[in-house]
Structure formats: structure tokens, C-alpha cells
C-alpha positions in Angstrom: 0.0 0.0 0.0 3.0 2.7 0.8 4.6 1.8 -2.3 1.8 2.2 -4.1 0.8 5.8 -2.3 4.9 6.7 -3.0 4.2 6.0 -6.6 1.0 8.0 -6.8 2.8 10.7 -5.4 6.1 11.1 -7.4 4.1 10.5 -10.9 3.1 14.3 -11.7 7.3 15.3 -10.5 8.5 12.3 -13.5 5.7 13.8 -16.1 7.2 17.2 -14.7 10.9 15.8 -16.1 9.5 14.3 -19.5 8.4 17.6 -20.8 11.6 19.2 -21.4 12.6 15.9 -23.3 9.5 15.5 -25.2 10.1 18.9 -26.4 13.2 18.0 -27.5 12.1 15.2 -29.4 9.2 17.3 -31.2 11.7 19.8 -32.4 14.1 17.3 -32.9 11.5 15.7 -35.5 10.7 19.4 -36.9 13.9 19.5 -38.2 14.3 16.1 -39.1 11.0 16.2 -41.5 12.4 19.8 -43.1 16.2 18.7 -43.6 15.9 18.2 -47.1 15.6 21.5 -47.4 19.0 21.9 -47.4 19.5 20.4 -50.5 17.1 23.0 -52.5 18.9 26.0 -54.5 17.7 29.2 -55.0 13.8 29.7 -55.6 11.7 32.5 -56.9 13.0 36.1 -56.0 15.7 34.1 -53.2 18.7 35.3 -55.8 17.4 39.1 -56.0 17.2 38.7 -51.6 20.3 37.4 -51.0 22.6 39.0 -53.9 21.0 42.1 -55.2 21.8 45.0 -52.8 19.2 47.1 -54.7 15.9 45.3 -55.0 16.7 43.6 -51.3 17.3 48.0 -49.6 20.3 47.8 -48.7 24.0 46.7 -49.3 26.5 44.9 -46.4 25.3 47.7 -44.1 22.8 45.8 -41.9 21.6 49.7 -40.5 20.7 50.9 -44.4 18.4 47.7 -44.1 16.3 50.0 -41.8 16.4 52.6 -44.2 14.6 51.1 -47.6 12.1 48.9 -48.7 13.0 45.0 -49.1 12.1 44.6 -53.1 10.5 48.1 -53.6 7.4 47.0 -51.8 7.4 46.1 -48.2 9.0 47.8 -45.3 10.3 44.7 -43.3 14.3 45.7 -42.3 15.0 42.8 -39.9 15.1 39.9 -43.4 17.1 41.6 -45.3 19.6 42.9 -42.2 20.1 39.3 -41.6 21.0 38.5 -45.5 23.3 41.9 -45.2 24.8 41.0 -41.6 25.7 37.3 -42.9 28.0 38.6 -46.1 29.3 41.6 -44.2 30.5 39.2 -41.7 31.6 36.6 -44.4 30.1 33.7 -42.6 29.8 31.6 -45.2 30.5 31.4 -49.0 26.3 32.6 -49.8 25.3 29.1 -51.1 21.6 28.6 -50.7 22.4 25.5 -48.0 23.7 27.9 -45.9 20.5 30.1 -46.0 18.5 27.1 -45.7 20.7 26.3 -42.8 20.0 29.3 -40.9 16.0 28.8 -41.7 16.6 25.3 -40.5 17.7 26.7 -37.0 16.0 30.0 -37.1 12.3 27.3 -37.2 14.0 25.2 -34.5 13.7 28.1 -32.3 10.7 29.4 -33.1 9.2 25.5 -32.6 11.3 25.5 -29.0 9.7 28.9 -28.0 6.3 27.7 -29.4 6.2 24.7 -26.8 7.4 27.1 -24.0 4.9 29.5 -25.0 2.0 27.0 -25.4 3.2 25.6 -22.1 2.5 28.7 -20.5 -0.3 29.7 -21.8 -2.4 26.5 -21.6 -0.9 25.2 -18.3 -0.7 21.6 -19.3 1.9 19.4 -20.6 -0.1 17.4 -22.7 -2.0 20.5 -24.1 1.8 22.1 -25.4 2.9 19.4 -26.6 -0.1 18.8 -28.6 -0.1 22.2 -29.8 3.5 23.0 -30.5 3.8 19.3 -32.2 1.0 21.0 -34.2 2.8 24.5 -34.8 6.2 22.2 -35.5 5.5 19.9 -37.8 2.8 21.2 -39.6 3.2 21.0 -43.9 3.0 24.6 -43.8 6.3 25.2 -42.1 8.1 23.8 -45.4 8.0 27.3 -46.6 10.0 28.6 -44.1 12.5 26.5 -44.6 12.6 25.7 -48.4 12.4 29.1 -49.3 14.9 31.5 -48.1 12.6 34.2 -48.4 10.5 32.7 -45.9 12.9 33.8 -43.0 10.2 36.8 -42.6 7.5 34.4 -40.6 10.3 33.0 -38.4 11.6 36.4 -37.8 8.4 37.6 -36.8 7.4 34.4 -35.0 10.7 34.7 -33.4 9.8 38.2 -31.7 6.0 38.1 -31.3 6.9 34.6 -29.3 9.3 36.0 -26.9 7.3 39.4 -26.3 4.3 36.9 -25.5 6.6 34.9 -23.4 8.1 37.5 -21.5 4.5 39.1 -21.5 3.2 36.0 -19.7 6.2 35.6 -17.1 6.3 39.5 -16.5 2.4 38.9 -15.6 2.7 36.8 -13.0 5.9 38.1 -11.7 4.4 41.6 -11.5 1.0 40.8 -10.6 -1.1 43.7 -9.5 -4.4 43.8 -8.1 -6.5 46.3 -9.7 -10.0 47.5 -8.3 -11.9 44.3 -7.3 -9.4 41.8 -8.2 -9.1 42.5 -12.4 -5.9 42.1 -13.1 -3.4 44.5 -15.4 -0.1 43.7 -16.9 1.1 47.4 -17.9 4.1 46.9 -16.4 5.1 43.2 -17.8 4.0 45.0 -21.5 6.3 48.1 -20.6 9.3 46.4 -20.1 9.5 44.1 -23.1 8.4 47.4 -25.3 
């Protein structure tokens, strides 16, 4: 009967130690179903993005990314400051399986701040690692990966998940009670702003 009771009790502290691992193994399997894209050349406008300093805004300066308009159209200075910072830095010799390298990790993030952020926000286990399996390995993530291009959604997800993140664990760090109990999280939203 005490073994049984000591059993009972220690099960929710092993689930506790199989998330992290789990979560692992879900963006372990994220990149292991998009690693082909490494083999992939250029596609559509990915030459004009990575080697035209015109249509992309801006030349090895990352800062005159911040300046122009990524192929004449859309203000977004954070993709093409990435293209600009790798070749200003020489990192590597601008073949596209080096782009689809840094998509590669750049989604592995993203998926690893997906299941932190799902495992905040729905408060069970389970729940995240349904949902970021979900968010992971989805079809529709070969298009951030495959196509270099595609580095705006990861950017983006990259920062709209760690401002939700650090939203969440500002909130109940700096809890305040507010008139009856409501609860405000100005101050958790000022400091990641």
C-alpha cells in the first residue's frame, strides 16, 4: 500500500521531467522532416534577396536595411539585415544551403519557444505538446524552410513569441491587483516594449 501511495505521489514530479525531453524530441523531429531543405537551390525572388543589394534595400550595411524597402514594396528591415549582416560578416560562402541552414535553426527556435509558450499559456503538458507538435510539424512550415525568403515568418514568430513569453512571465511576476481583483499587466508589456 505505501509503495503504491509513493508512486501515486512522485508521478506528476516524472511527467514534470518528461516535458523538457518530449520537447526535444518534437523539435528534434521538426527538423528532421524539413532537412531536405538543405538540399534546395535558390527559388523564386531568393537570388534578388540574397545578392542584389538594390531590389533587397540595402547593401553589407545591416543599418541601411532599416532605411529602404526590401524589393520596392514592403517595409520589413529585420530579413534583409540578416542576409546583409551574414555577407558583411563573411560567414559563409552565400550558397543557398547555408540560407536554408539558418532557416533550418532559425524554425528550431521558433518551434522551441512555441512549446514554452504554449506551455505557459495552456498550463498543461499534454496541451503544449499537442499544440507545439501542431505548430512544429505542420506542412505549412516547409516554406520557411525551403524558401529563403521565408525567413520573414520566423523572424516575426521569433519576436511576437518571446514578447508573448516575457509578456506572460512579467504577468505573474508583477502581478497587481487592480479594483476588485481584475488584473493589469502594464508593467510586464512596458518592459519588453
Amino acid at each position: 500500500m505505501d509503495a503504491n501511495r509513493h508512486h501515486l505521489q512522485n508521478a506528476p514530479a516524472i511527467r514534470k521531467k518528461w516535458f523538457p525531453f518530449l520537447s526535444f524530441v518534437v523539435v528534434l523531429a521538426s527538423v528532421g522532416v524539413q532537412i531536405e531543405c538543405l538540399y534546395n537551390g535558390f527559388v523564386t525572388d531568393d537570388h534578388l534577396l540574397v545578392f542584389n543589394a538594390e531590389v533587397r534595400g540595402c547593401g553589407y550595411n545591416p543599418l541601411d536595411c532599416f532605411r529602404n524597402k526590401v524589393l520596392h514594396f514592403y517595409y520589413r528591415p529585420i530579413l534583409p539585415a540578416s542576409f546583409a549582416l551574414v555577407q558583411r560578416l563573411h560567414l559563409h560562402d552565400n550558397s543557398p544551403e547555408w540560407f536554408h541552414l539558418e532557416n533550418l535553426v532559425l524554425h528550431a527556435t521558433v518551434a522551441a519557444l512555441g512549446l514554452w509558450l504554449f506551455r505557459l499559456l495552456l498550463r498543461r503538458r499534454t496541451a503544449a505538446l499537442i499544440a507545439g507538435a501542431l505548430f512544429a510539424l505542420h506542412p505549412i512550415q516547409v516554406c520557411i524552410t525551403s524558401f529563403i525568403g521565408g525567413r520573414t515568418d520566423s523572424l516575426a514568430l521569433l519576436f511576437v513569441f518571446l514578447f508573448a513569453i516575457g509578456l506572460r512571465l512579467g504577468s505573474s511576476l508583477l502581478r497587481v491587483s487592480y479594483r476588485g481583483g481584475c488584473t493589469h499587466y502594464r508593467t510586464a508589456a512596458f518592459i519588453w516594449i
